[in-house]
C-alpha positions in Angstrom: 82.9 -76.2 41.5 82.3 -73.4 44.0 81.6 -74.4 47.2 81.4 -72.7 51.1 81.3 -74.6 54.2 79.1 -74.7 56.9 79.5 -74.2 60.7 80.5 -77.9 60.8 82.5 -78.4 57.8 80.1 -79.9 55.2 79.9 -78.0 51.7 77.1 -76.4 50.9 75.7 -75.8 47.0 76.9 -72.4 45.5 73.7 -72.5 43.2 74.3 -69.6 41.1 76.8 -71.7 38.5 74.1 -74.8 38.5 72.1 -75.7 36.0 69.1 -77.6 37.2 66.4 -79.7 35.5 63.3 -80.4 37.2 60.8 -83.4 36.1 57.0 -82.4 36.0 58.3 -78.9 36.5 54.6 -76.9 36.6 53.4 -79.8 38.8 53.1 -78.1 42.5 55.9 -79.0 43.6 57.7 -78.4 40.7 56.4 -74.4 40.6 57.1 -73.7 43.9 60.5 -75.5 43.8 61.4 -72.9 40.6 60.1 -69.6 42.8 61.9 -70.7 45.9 65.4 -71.5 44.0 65.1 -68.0 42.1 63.9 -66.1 44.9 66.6 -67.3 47.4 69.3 -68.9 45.3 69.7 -67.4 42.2 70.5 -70.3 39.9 72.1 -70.2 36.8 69.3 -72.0 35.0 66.3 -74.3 36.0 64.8 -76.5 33.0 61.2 -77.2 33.1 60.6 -80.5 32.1 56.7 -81.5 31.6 54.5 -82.7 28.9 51.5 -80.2 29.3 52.5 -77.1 26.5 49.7 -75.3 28.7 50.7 -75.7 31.7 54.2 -74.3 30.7 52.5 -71.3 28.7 50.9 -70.4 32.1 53.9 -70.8 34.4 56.0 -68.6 31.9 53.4 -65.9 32.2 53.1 -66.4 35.9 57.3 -66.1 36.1 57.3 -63.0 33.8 59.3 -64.8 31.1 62.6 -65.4 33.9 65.2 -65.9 31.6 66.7 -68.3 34.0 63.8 -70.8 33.3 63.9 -73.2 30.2 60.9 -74.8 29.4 61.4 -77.9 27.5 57.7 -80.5 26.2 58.8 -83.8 27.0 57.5 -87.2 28.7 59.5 -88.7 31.3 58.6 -92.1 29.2 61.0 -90.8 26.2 64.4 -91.3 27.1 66.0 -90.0 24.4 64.1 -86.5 25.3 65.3 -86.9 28.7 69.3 -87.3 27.4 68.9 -84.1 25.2 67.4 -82.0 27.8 69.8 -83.3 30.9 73.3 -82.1 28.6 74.5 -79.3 30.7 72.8 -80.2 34.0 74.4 -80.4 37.0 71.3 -81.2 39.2 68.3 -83.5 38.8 64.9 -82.8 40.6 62.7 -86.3 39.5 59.1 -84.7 40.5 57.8 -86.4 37.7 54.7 -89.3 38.7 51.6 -90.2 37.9 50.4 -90.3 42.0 46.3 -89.8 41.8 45.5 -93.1 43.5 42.0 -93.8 41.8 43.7 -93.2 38.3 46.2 -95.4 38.9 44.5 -97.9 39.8 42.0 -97.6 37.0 45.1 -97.1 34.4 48.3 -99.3 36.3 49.9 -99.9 32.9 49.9 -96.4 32.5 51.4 -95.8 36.4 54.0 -98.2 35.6 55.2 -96.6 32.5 55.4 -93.5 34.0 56.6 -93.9 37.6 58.6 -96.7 36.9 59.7 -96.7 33.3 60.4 -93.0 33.6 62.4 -93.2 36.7 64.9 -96.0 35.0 64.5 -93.4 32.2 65.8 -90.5 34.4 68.5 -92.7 35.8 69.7 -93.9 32.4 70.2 -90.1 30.7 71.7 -88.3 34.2 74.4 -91.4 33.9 75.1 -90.8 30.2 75.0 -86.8 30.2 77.3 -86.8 33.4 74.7 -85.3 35.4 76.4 -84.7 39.2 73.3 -85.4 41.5 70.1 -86.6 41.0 66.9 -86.5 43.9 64.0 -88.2 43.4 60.5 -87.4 44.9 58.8 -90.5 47.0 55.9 -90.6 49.3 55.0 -92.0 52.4 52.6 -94.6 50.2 56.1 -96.1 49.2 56.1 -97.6 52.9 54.2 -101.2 52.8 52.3 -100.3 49.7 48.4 -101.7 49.7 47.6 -99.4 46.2 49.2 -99.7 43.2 50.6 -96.0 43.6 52.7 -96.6 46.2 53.6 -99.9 44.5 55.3 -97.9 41.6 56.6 -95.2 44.1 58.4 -98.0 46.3 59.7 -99.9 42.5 60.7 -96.1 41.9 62.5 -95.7 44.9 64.6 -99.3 44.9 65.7 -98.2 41.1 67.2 -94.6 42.7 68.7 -96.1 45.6 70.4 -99.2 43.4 70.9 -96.5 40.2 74.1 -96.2 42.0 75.5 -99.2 41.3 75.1 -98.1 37.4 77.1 -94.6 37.3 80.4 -96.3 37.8 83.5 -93.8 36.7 81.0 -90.9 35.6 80.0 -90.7 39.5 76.5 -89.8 39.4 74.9 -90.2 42.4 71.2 -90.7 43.2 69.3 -90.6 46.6 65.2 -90.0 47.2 63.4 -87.5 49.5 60.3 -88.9 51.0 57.6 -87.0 52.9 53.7 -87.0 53.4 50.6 -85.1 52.3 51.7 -81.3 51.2 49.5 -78.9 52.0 47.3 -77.9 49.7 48.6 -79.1 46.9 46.6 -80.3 44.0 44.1 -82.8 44.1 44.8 -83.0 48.2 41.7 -83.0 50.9 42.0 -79.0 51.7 41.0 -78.3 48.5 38.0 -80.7 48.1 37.0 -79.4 51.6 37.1 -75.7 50.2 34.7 -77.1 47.5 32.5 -79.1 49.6 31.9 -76.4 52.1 29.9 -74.6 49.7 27.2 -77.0 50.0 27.2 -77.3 53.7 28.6 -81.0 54.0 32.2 -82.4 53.8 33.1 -86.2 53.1 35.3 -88.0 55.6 36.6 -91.5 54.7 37.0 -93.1 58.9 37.1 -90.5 61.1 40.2 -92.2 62.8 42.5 -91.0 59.9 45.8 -89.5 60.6 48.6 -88.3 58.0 51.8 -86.6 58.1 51.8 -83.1 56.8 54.1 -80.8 55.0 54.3 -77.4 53.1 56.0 -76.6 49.9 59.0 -74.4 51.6 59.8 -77.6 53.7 59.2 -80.1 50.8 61.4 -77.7 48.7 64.1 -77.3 52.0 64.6 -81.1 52.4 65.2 -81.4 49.0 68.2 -78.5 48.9 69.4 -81.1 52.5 69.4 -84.4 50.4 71.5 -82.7 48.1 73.9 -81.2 50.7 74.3 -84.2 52.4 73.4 -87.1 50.1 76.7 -89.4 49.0 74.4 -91.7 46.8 71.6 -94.3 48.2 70.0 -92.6 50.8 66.1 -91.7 51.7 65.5 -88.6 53.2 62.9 -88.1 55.7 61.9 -84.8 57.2 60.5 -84.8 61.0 57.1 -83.4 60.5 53.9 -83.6 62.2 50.6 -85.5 61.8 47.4 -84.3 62.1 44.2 -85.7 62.2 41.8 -85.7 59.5 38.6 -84.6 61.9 40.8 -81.6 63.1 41.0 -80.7 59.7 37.5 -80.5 59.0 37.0 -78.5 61.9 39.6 -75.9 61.4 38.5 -75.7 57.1 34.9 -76.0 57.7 33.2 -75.8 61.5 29.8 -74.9 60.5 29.3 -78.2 58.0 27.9 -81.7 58.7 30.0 -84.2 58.1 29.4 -87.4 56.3 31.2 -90.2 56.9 31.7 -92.4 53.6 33.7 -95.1 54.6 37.9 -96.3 53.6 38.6 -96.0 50.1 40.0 -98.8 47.9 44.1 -98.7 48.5 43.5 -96.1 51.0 45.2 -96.4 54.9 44.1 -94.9 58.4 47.5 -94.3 58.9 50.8 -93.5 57.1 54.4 -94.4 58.1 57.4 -92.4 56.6 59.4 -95.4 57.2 59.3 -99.0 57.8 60.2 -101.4 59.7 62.8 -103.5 57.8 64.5 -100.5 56.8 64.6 -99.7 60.8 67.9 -100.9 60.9 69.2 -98.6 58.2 67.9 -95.5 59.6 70.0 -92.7 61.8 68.5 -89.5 63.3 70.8 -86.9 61.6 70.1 -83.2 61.8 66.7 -83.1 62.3 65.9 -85.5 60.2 65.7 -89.4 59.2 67.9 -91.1 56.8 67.5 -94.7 55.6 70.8 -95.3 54.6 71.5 -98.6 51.3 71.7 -101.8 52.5 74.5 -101.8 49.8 77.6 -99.3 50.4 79.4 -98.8 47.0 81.9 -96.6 48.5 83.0 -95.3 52.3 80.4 -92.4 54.0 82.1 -89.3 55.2 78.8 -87.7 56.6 76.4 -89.2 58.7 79.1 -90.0 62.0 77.3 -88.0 64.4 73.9 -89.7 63.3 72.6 -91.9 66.1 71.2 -95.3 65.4 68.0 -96.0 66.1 66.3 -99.3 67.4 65.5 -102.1 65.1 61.8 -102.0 65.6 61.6 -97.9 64.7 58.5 -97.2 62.4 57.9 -93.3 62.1 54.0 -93.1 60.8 51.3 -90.7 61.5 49.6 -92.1 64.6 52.6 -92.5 66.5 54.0 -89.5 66.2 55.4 -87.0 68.9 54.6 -84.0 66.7 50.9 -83.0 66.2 48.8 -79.9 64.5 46.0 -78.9 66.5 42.9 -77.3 65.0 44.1 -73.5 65.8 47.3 -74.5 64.0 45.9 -75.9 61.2 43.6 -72.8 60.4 46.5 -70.5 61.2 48.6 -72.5 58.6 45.9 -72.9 56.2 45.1 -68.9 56.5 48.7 -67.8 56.2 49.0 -69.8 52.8 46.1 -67.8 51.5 44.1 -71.2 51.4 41.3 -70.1 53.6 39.9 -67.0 54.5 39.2 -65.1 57.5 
């Protein structure tokens, strides 16, 4: 394996001999993960992994037929699929959920099958295939769950973080990323405000809301640092600021009334990135968090310069020292091509 150092020592991936699968791979996350990796890192090969043969029709158009993508139809709920498409793979990207919160709670048999069945499924074919790492996406409604969502996210998460304990001599190693609300992803508020302000009114749920917000680039960025870093079992959280959710609506939509429509079913005021009983896992390490296992399989060579930090530590959105503003959110949101001048 091929590998250069960095300023302080730690090896960095030389991604242009890796072969990397990605889970719900024409998700949004898992098309901007592709353009990012073959813009800047020149991979040897990224395999699409989704069940939608549409979705992967469009995405090959969109990517001009890159014969560095692979597009293979499969279900994250079939684990012989997973095996034959992980042979080769040096890399796992688990993107793969069902994470609409309505629609899981409507369907949780289906949420299960997928976010949790699937991720034992993803665990169980990178051990066998010899895949080398393995991240898997969470969320920030893995932290003290109240919907069934972040139920399956948190079950997701425990089975990554413990997977470890299953590679044994092949020396797979799994770890999680977790982060908040990306912006303007599908099925996220900016684009049901883009839609709503064509009618003159937006819908706010409390107008005390906060969340933590992210963009693709740094979604896709922590990811490319869990794998740098990760030795197996840890939970990756990026520093990243909140906003709040009347802020929004002024910066996407000024001249409309706003309704207030009251908390949803499962829904929180605020989010929290971490929690408090994993408080004394966590270390501040390179400008991020990182919840380390509460189980160590094997002695840590990174992480020495982290500093500890105090056993009541909850990061969530309202207490944050980090905060968008309403000229920063329409500046972000214009720069993405989201809104228009």
């Amino acid at each position: 394996m091929n590998a250069e150092k960095n300023r302080q020592g730690t090896e960095t991936t030389d991604w242009k001999e890796k072969v990397i699968l990605i889970t719900g791979g024409t998700g949004s996350f898992g098309k901007h993960f592709c353009r990012y990796m073959l813009n800047r890192h020149q991979p040897g090969v990224i395999r699409v992994y989704s069940r939608d043969e549409l979705k992967q029709h469009e995405m090959r158009i969109e990517f001009k037929d890159d014969p560095r993508l692979r597009f293979f139809i499969g279900d994250v709920r079939d684990g012989h699929r997973l095996k034959r498409a992980m042979e080769g793979v040096d890399m796992v990207v688990h993107a793969a959920a069902l994470k609409q919160v309505p629609a899981c709670e409507y369907n949780p048999f289906e949420a299960v099958k997928t976010n949790v069945h699937g991720a034992q499924n993803v665990i169980d074919a990178a051990i066998d295939t010899g895949v080398k790492k393995v991240i898997a996406l969470s969320t920030d409604k893995a932290v003290n769950p109240v919907n069934l969502y972040g139920a399956t996210k948190l079950c997701s998460d425990k089975l990554f973080i413990q997977g470890n304990a299953y590679s044994g001599w092949k020396k797979t190693r799994f770890a999680c990323v977790r982060y908040g609300n990306v912006i303007g992803s599908r099925g996220s508020v900016i684009p049901l405000f883009l839609q709503q302000k064509k009618h003159g009114e937006i819908t706010v749920t409390d107008e005390r809301m906060t969340r933590f917000w992210i963009t693709l680039d740094e979604a896709v960025e922590l990811v490319l640092k869990g794998f740098r870093y990760m030795e197996g079992g840890e939970i990756f959280v990026p520093r990243i600021p909140s906003m709040k959710i009347m802020d929004l609506a002024e910066a996407i939509a000024p001249e409309c009334k706003i309704k207030i429509i009251g908390i949803r079913p499962g829904e929180k005021l605020h989010e929290a990135l971490t929690g408090e009983d994993e408080a004394r896992n966590t270390i501040s390490y390179r400008g991020m968090y990182v919840i380390l296992p509460n189980m160590e399989w094997w002695s840590r060579k990174n992480y020495r310069e982290g500093v500890k930090l105090p056993d009541n530590f909850i990061y969530s959105s309202d207490r944050n020292d980090q905060w968008l503003g309403v000229n920063e959110l329409r500046d972000i949101v214009k720069h993405l091509g989201i809104l228009q001048n």
